[in-house]
C-alpha positions in Angstrom: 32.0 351.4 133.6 30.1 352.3 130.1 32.4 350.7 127.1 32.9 354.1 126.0 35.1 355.3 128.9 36.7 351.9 129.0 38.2 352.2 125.5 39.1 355.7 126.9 41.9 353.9 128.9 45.2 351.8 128.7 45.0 348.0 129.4 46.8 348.3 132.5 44.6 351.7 134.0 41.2 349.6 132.8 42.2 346.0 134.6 43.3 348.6 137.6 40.3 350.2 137.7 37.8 347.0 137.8 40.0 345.3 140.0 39.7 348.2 142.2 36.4 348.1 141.6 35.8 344.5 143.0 37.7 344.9 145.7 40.4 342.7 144.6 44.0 343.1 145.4 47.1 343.0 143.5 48.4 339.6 144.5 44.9 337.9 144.5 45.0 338.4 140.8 48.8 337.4 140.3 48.0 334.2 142.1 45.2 333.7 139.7 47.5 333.9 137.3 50.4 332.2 138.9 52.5 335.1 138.3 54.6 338.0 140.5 52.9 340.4 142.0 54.9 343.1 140.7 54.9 342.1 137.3 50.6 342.8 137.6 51.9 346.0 139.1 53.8 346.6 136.1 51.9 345.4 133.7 48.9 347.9 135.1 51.1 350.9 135.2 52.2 350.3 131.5 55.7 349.7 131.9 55.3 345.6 130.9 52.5 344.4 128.2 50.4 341.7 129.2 50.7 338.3 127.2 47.4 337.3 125.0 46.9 334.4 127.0 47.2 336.4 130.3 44.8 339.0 128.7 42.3 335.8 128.7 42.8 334.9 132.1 42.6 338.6 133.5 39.0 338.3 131.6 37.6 335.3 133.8 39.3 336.7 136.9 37.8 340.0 136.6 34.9 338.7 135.2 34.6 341.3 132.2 34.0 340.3 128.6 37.3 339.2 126.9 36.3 340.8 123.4 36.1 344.3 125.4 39.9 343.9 127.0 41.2 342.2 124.0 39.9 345.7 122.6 42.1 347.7 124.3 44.7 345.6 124.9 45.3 345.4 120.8 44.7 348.8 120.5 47.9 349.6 122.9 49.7 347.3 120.7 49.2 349.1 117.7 49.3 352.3 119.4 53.0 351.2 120.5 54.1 350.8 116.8 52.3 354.2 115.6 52.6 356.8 118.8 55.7 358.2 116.8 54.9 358.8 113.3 54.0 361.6 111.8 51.5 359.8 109.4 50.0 357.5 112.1 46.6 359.0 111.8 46.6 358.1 107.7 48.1 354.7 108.6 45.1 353.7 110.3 42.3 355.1 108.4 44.4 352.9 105.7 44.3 350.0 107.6 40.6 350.5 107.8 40.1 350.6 104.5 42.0 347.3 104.2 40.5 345.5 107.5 37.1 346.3 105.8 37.3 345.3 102.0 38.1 341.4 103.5 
């Protein structure tokens, strides 16, 4: 999958769709991570966020670079606090302007 359509996704459809990918299933990766099955299940449908330190391990499970899930998984964070203001657009390109005078 080319970054671009990666970044296109949530957290939960992108680890989905490379662990589909692999051929992996569901409780193969919540063994890895010595957690419930159904919480990966949630947690790939979007109704639970991944942890940060889970977000690692899903990166050497999966075997994708962690800078490129921490990517997405970040930007649903931020997306979360945002969605539902009017000005969330303005926010950011702020926040831009902030992130890149440091």
């Amino acid at each position: 999958m080319t970054s671009q359509r990666m970044y296109d996704r949530t957290f939960g459809e992108t680890i989905r769709h490379i662990r589909e990918n692999k051929g992996m299933l569901l409780r193969q990766v919540a063994a890895a991570l010595e957690i419930d099955t159904a919480l990966i299940s949630k947690i790939e449908r979007g109704e639970r966020t991944a942890q940060k330190e889970q977000v690692s391990k899903i990166t050497t499970i999966l075997e994708v670079p962690e800078e490129e899930l921490m990517i997405i998984w970040l930007s649903d964070k931020i997306l979360t606090i945002v969605e539902e203001e009017p000005m969330a657009y303005k926010v950011l390109k702020q926040t831009e302007k902030r992130i890149t005078k440091n």
